[in-house]
N, C-alpha and C positions, 0 to 999 in steps of 0.2 A: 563507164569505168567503175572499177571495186571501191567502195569505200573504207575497205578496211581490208589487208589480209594476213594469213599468221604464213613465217614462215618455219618449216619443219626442219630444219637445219641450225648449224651455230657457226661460229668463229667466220674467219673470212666471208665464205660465198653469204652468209646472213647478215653481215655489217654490209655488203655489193647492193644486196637487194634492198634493203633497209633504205640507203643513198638516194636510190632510184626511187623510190617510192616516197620518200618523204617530198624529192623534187615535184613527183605528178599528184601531191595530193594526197595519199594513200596512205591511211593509217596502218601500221605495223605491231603486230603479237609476235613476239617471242618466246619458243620454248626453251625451257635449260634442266638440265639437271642439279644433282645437288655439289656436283665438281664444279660444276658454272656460275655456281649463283652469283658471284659479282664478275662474271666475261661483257666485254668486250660488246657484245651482241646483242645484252640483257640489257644493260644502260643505255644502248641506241635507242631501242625500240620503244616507240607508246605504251606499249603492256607487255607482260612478261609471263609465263605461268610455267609454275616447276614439274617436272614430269617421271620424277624416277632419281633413282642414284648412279650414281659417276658409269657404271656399265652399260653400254647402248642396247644391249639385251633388254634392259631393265629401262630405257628412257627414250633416245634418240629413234627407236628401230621397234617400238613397240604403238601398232597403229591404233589401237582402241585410247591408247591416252593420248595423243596428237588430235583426234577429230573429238574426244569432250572439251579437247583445249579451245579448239577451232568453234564448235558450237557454246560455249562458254564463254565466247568473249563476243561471238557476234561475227567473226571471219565470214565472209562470201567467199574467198577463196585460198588456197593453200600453196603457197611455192616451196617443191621441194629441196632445191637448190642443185648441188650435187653429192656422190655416195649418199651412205644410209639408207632413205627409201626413195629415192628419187627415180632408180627405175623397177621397180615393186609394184608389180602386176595388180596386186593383192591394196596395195595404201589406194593406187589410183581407183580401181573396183570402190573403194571402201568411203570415197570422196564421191563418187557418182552415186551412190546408195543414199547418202546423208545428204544431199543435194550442196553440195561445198563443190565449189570448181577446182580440178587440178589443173595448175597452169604449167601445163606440158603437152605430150600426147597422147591421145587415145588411149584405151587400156588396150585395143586388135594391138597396134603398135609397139606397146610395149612389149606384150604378147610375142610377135611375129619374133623383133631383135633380141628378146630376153635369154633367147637361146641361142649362140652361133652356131650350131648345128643346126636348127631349123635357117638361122639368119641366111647360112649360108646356100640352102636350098631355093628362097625364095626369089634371092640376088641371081641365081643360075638362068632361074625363069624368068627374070628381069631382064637377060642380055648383061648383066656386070660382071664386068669379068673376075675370076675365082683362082684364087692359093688350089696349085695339088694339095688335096688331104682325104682325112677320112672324117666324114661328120658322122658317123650315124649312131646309133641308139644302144646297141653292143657294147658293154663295157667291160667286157671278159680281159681280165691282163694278159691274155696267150695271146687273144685274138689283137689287141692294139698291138702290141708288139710287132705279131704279124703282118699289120698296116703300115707299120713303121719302117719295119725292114721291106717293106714292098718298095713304099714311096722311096726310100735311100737317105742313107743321113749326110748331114744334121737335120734335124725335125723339131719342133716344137711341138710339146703339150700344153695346152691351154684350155681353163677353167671355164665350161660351155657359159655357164651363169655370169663369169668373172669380169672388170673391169678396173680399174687404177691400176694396171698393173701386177694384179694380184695371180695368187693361181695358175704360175707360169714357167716353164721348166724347158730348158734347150739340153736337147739329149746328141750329143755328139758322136758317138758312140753306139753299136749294141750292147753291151757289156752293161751301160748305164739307165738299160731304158728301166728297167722295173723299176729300180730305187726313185729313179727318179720319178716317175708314174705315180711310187705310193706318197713322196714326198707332194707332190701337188694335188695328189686328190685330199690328202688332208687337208693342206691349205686351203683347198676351193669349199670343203664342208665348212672349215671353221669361218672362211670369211663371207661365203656367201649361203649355206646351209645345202648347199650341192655338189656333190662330190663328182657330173659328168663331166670328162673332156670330151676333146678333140684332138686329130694329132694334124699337123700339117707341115709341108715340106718349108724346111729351111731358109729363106734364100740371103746368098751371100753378100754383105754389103748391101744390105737393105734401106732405104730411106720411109721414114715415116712420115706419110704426107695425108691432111686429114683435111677435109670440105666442110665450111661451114652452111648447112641447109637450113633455111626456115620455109616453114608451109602454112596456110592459116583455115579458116574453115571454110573456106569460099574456092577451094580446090587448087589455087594457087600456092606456086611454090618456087623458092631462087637460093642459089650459092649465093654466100659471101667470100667467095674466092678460097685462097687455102693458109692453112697452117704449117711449117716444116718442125716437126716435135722429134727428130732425128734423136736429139743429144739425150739420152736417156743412161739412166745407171737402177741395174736390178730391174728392166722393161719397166722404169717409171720415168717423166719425162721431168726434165732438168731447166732445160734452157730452151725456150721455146719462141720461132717468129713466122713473119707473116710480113711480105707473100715470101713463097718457098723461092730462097735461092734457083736463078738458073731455068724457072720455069719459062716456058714458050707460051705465048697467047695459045696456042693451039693445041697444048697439051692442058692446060688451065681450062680451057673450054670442055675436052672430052671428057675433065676430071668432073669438071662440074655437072656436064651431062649425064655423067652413070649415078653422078650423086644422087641429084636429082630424080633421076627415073628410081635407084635404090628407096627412095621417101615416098615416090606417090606410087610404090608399089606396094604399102602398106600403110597409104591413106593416113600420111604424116602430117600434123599439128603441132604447131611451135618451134622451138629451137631444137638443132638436131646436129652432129658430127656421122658426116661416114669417112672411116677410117680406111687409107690403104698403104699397102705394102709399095715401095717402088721400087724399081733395080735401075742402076747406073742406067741402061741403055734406053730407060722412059720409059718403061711398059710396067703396069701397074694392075697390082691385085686387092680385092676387094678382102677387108679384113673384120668390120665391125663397125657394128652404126651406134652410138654412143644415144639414147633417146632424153637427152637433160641438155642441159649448157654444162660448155665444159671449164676443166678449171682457167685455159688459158683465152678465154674467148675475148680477155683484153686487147690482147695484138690485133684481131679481127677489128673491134670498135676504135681503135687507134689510127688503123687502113682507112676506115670507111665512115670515119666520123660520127657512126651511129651507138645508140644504147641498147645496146640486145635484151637486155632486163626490160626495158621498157617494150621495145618489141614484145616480151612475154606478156607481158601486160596486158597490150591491147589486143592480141590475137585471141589469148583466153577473154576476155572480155567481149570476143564476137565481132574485133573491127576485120578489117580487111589490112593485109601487106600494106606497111605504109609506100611502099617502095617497087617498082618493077625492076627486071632482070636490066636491061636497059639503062635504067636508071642509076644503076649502083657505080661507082665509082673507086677506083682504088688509089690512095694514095701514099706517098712514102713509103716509109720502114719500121717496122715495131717489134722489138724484145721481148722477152719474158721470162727472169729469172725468179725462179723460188727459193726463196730464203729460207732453210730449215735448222730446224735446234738439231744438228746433229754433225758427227767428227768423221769430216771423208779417210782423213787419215786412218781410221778403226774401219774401213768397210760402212762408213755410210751410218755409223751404229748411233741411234736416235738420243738425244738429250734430254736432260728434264732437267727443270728448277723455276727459280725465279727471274724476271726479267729484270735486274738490277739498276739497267742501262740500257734505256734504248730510243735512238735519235736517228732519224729513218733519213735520206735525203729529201730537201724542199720539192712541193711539189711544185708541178708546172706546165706548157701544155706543151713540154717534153718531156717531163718526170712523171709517172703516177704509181704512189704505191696502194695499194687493197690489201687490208691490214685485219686481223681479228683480235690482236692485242694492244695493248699498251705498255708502258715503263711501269713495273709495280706487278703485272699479271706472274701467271704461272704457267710454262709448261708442262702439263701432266705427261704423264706414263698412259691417261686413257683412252687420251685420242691422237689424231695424227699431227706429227711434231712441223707442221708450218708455222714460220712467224709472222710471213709478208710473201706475196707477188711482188716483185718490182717491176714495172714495163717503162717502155721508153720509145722515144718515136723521134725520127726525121727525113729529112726529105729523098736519103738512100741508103744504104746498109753499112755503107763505113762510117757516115758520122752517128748511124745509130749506133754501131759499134760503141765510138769514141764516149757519147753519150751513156752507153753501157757503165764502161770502166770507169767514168767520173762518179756517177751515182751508187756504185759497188765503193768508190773510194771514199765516200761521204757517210756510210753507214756505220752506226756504230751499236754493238751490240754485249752486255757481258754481262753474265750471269750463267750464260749456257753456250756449251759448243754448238761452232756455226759454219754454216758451209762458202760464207761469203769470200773468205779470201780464196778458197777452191773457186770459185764462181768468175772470177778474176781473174786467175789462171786459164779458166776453160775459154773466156772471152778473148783474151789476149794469146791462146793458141794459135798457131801459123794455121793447122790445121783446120779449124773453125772460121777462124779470121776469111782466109781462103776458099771458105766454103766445101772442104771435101768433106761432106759430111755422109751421115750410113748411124746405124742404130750401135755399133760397136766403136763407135768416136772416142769414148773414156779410155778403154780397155786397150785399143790399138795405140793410144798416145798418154800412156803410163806413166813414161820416163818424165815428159813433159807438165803436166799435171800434178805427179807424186813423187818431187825432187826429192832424192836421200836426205840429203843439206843443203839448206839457202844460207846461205853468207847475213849475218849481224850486222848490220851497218852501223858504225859509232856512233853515228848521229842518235839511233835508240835510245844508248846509252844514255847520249847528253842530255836527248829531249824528256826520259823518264830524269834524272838530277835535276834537271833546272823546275820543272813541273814539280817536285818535292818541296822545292827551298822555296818557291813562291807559292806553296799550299800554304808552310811554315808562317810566311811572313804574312800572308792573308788572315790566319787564325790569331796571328801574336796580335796584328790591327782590329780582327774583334774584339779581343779581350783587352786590349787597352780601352777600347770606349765602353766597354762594360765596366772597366776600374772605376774607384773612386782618384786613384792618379793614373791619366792615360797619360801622362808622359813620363813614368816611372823607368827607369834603366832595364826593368827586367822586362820590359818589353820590346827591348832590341833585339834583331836578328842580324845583324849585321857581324856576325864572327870576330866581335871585341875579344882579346884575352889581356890579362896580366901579364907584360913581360912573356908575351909569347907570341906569335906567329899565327894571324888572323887567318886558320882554315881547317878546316876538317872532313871525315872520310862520309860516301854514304855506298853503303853495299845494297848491289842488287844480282839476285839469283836467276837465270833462265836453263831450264830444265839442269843440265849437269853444270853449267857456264854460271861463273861467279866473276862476277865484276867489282874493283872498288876503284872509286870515284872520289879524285882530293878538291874538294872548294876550297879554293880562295876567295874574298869580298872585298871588293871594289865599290865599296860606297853601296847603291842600288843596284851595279850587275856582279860579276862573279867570272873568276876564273876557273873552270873545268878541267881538270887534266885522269885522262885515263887510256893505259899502254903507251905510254911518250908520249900523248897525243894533247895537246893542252888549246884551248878554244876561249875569247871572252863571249859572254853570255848575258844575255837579256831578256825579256819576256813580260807575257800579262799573261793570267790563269785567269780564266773565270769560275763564278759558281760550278758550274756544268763541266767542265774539266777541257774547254774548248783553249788550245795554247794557240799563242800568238809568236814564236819563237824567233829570235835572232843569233848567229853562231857566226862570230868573225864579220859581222856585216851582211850574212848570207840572212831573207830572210825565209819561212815556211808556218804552213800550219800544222797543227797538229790537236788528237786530243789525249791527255793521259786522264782515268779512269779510278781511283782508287776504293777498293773494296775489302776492308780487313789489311791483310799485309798486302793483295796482292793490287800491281797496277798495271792494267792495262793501255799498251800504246798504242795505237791508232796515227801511224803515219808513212803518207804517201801510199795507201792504197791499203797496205799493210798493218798485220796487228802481232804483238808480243804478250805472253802473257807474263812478266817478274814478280817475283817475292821480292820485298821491300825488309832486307836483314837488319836486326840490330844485332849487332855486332857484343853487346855485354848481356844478350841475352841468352841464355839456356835451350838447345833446341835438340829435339831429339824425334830422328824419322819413325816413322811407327807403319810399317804394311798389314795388309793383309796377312789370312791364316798360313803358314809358313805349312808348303804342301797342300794347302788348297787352291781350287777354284772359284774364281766369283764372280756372280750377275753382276754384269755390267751395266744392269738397269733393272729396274723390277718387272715382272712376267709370271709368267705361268709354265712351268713343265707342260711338255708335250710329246716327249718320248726319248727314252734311253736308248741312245745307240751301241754303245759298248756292255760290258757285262761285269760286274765287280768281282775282282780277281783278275780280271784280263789283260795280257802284257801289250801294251799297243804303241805303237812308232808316232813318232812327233807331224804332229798335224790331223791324227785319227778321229773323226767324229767321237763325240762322249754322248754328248744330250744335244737336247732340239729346245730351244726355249721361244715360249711367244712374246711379243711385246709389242708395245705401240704397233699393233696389224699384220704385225711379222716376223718369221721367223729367221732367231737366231740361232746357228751350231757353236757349239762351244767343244775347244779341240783341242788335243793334249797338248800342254806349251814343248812337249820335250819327248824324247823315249824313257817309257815307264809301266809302274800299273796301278791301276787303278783300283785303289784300295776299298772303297763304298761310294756309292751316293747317297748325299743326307735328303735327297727329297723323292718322292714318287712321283707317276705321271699325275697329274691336276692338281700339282703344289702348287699355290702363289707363293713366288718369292719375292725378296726386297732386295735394293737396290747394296750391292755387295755383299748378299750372302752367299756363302760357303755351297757353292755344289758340289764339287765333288772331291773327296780324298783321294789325292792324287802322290805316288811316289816316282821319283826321280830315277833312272836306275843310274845307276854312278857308272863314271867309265873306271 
């Protein structure tokens, strides 16, 4: 076994590896750049060495400075993790050159899958079965075209190099095949420095069902049964478990067999995904062989009680399978949602900041989160906005369910938009719940998902009041033990007046909705009243903002959050975000440039759609902007024209500046 190894990766899958390896022994290097220097990943690890600045150009993606790191500290071997270079022909190459093991496979391997257009030829010669498309080497835009309209739409474009997701365009249409042709060969250049597709036929109600393969050097090789990664938004996957709803031994068998035969037909080492396509009636096409551990391969070690990291380990270290096909066993039920900094409401649009708050559910050997941050870290603009895996396990798919939804309602997060209450919603969809799952799950169950209005429950209301007044009275009990007289009168909270009526108001704001709140004081509890509605009230707040609440004898938990004015509620599953008003204060709303447009998060121009001067109807593509890996269009709020853009293509811009001069035309 390695005595040491660096891993070439950060944030989550580098803290995964880091775990596993501290357990077998194995000393750990970590690279960071200069965004990272105090991540997550850094502070795990034995050693650390800086590599470049915040641009993975420039740091994470640049393999001449990974292998002096690697030879620099002494590394025997490299784990790439996943993204970045982890399936990079060229790092692996560059790892056998320098004699550093890469704990993956082979460079033929990478070689063979790095392309789905080759992938997809070699899988034909294998007997696995294949998507109608067009793989080949021609990337004349008449001539896709021509392939496209052969095959019949809907069709998919996808990015030959491409994986997460990326470099992916469903053309529904002729009418939209170019645009959309040109719009993903850019994205496949920028995000993977290649601009070949593939087109391939559509199919409707697709399920995405993927085989976990390991093979070791000893010519052996076994599934770990499957994944169902169906629930996806923008072909990136959401909510991911294992085993697939609905499967048949006997179809679990074939899947595993093509898998299989798919690996040792290109003399496959270590951990491996093949990917396929499924359709409603069980018949299954071969999509793409993933050559890393994937992000969700938790649900997998939750089934089968093993560590696949550790698996890596040994295999690159020259052992044999610890395991035969035989042997493997499957147990239970296992989840996996991804917790992201970003607002489903806005189209999924990425977050940045600080992580002001953040108390993840207990772990346990039902809970497990895989984490790359902490409370204190930052969400950059530079990499991709995960804050957490959450997975979950029992002994069948409803009480993982239920287990889901408790550990979604235990999470607390603020500082950044976050997808967890979406996440909630999607677990507790009939649709999901039910199992009718298919890769267009979001999309097909909108209403359900992205209510116009959810209803206020009063309770909010009381639980952010009551949570104020026992902040109040927690800080007044400070500062009386900090007096020289803690028993001074002015350190009562207790709503004494002169000749007056022991209560008063506290206002709180959610988005348009203004609430005021009259307290009355009853000794140590408190009378509530807001819309008729009046409650006695009790409670314990702790440091952490963890409530203890009672309303009329009713009891519940809850947390409120407070940050500046604003406090966040956190209860029953649910979160609000209020302004905390005073009421004799001065306050005066201030927007944005009045007729402009603004990043809604910092990026990069990447192409003007529209033309200045140009009169265009509301919703008309303007610009393309890149950001955290992807691109965003930005689209006229209204009918108008477009009076300038203030930036060219390969501005950086900041996080709400002015793109485009934009006028309204008035009716």
């Amino acid at each position: 076994m390695f005595e040491k190894i660096l891993i070439a990766n950060r944030g989550e899958i580098a803290c995964r590896v880091i775990k596993t390896a501290r357990r077998m022994g194995v000393r750990t290097v970590a690279v960071y750049s200069e965004a990272d220097a105090n991540a997550r990943h850094v502070r795990l690890a034995d050693e650390a060495v800086l590599i470049g600045s915040a641009a993975v150009r420039e740091s994470y993606l640049v393999i001449d400075k990974i292998i002096a790191a690697a030879k620099a500290t002494g590394a025997q071997a490299i784990h790439p993790g996943y993204g970045f270079l982890s399936e990079n022909e060229a790092f692996c190459h560059a790892c056998e050159r320098e004699g550093i093991v890469f704990i993956g496979p082979p460079v033929g391997a990478i070689r063979a899958m790095g392309s789905k257009s080759e992938a997809k030829k070699i899988m034909g010669a294998a007997g696995v079965p294949l998507t109608p498309g067009y793989h080949g080497d021609d990337q004349d835009p008449a001539l896709l075209k021509r392939e496209a309209d052969a095959i019949g739409y809907p069709v998919l474009i996808k990015a030959a190099a491409g994986g997460g997701g990326k470099g992916m365009r469903l053309v529904e249409k002729e009418a939209d095949f170019l645009d959309l042709l040109a719009s993903c060969k850019r994205e496949a250049a920028s995000s993977f420095g290649d601009e070949h597709v593939l087109i391939e036929k559509y199919i409707t109600r697709p399920r995405h069902i993927e085989i976990q393969v390991f093979g070791d050097g000893h010519g052996n090789c076994v599934y770990l049964f499957e994944r169902d990664c169906s629930v996806q938004r923008r072909h990136q996957k959401v909510l991911e478990e294992a085993p697939a709803p609905g499967m048949t031994a006997e179809r679990r068998a074939a899947m595993g067999k093509a898998a299989v035969d798919a690996a040792l037909a290109v003399g496959y080492v270590g951990a491996g995904t093949v990917e396929f396509i499924a359709n409603q009636d069980g018949s299954f096409y071969f999509m793409e062989m993933n050559t890393r551990l994937q992000v969700e391969h938790p649900v997998t070690e939750m089934i089968t009680g093993l560590d696949l990291v550790e698996w890596q380990l040994r295999v690159a270290s020259g052992e044999k399978l610890p395991l035969t096909q035989e042997q493997l066993q499957l147990r239970g039920h296992a989840l996996e949602a991804r917790i992201y900094a970003e607002d489903p409401d806005k189209g999924f649009l990425p977050s940045t900041g600080k992580l002001v708050h953040l108390v993840p559910p207990a772990e346990s050997l039902h809970v497990r989160v895989d984490t790359g941050v902490e409370e204190g870290d930052e969400i950059s603009p530079h990499y991709d906005p995960m804050i957490a895996k959450l997975i979950v396990w029992d002994i069948n798919r409803e009480r993982a369910l239920a287990r889901m939804l408790q550990a979604l309602a235990e999470y607390r997060v603020v500082g950044v938009s976050n997808n967890i209450e979406f996440l909630s919603r999607l677990t507790a969809c009939p649709a999901f719940s039910g199992a009718d799952l298919d890769t267009g799950l979001i999309e097909r169950e909108r209403d359900y998902l992205f209510p116009e209005q959810v209803d206020t429950p009063v309770e909010m209301w009381l639980v952010a009041a009551l949570a104020e007044l026992l902040r109040e009275r927690r800080r007044a009990a400070e500062s009386a033990r900090r007096d020289t007289d803690p028993l001074s009168p002015w350190h009562a909270r207790d709503g004494w007046r002169l000749n007056a009526t022991a209560h008063r108001d506290l206002v709180f704001r959610l988005g348009e909705q203004q609430k005021t709140l009259r307290v009355a004081y009853r000794g140590t509890d408190y009378t509530l009243s807001v819309d008729g509605h009046s409650v006695q009230a009790r409670g314990e707040l702790d440091a952490r903002g963890q409530l203890r609440v009672e309303l009329d004898g009713r009891r519940m938990d809850a947390s409120v959050i407070a940050a500046g004015e604003k406090r966040h509620v956190f209860l029953n599953g649910r979160t609000w975000q209020l302004s905390n008003v005073d009421p004799l204060a001065h306050s005066s709303e201030s927007g944005g440039a009045e007729g402009g447009l603004l990043a809604p998060m910092p990026g990069k121009v990447i192409a003007l759609v529209a033309q200045a001067g140009a009169k265009v109807e509301k919703g008309a593509p303007l610009l393309i902007l890149e950001a955290m890996k992807m691109e965003h269009t930005i689209t006229a709020p209204a009918a108008g024209t477009v009076k300038a853009f203030r930036y060219a293509v390969g501005d950086q811009v900041g996080d709400g500046a002015e793109l485009v001069e934009f006028e309204v035309t008035k009716a």
